[in-house]
C-alpha positions as CSV (number, residue, x, y, z in Angstrom):
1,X,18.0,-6.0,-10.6
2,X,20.4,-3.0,-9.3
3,X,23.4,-5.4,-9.4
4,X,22.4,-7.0,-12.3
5,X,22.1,-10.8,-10.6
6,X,18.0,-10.3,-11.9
7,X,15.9,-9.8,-14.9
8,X,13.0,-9.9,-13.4
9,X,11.3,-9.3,-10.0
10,X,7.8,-10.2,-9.0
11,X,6.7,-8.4,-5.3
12,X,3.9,-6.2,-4.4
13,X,3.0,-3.5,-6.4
14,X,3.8,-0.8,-3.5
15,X,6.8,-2.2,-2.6
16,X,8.4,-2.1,-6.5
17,X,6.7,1.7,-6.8
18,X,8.5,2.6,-3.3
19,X,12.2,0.7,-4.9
20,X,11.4,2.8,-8.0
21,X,11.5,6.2,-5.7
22,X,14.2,5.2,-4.1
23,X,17.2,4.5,-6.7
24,X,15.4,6.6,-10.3
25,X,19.0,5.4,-11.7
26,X,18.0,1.5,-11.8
27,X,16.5,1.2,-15.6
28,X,13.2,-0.8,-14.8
29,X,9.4,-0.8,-15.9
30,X,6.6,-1.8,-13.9
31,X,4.6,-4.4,-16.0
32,X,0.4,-5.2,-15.4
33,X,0.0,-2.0,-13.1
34,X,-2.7,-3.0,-11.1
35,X,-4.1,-5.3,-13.8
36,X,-1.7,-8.1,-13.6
37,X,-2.8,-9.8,-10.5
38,X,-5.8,-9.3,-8.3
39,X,-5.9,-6.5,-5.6
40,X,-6.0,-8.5,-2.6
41,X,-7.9,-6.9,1.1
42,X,-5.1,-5.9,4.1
43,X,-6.6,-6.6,7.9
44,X,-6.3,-5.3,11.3
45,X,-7.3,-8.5,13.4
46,X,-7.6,-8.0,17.6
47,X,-8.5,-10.6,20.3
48,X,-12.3,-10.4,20.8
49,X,-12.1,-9.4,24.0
50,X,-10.3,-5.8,22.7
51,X,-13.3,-4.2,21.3
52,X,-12.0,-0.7,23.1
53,X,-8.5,-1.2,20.5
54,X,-10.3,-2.3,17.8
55,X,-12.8,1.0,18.2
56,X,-9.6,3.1,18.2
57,X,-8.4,1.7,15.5
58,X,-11.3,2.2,13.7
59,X,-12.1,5.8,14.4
60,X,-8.2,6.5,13.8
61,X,-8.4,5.0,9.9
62,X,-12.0,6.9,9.7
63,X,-10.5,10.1,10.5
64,X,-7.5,9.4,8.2
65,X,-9.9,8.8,4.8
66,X,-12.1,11.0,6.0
67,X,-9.8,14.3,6.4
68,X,-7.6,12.9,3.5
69,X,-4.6,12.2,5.4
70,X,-4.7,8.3,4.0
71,X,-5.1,9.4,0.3
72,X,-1.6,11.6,1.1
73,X,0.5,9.2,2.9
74,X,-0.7,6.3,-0.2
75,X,0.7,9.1,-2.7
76,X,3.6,9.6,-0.8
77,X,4.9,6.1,-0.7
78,X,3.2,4.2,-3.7
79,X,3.3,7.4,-6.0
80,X,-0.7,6.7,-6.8
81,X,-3.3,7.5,-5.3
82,X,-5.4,4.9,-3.5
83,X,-7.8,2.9,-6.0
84,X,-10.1,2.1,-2.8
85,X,-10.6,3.4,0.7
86,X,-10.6,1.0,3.4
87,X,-13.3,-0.2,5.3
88,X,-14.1,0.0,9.2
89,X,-16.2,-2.5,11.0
């Protein structure tokens, strides 16, 4: 779309808000807005014999909702802020 080659572009909702950030002088609009498709769930997935990584990496994503660090980097790079937390297990 910057060079004019495109009308349209269909990609992930984050990754259009972060091209949005990044060049304000390309004239486009972000259509649907969470509404156009379905949010779909993101996963961490270990071997099952690395529970000790998979605990680390748990406790690191419950500290990051839980202090709020999460909610700022989402702002940061998707200009929104998160419609859902994640999950541990």
């Amino acid at each position: 779309m910057a060079t004019g080659n495109a009308e349209a572009v269909l990609a992930d909702e984050g990754v259009l808000r972060y091209y949005a950030k990044q060049f304000p002088e390309v004239d486009f609009k972000i259509v649907g807005e969470g509404e156009a498709f379905e949010h779909y769930d993101m996963v961490i997935i270990t071997p099952k014999s690395e529970n000790e990584l998979m605990e680390k990496i748990n406790a690191g994503l419950a500290n990051i909702v839980a202090d709020g660090t999460y909610a700022k980097i989402h702002e940061k790079w998707f200009d929104v802020a998160p419609e859902r937390l994640p999950a541990t297990k």
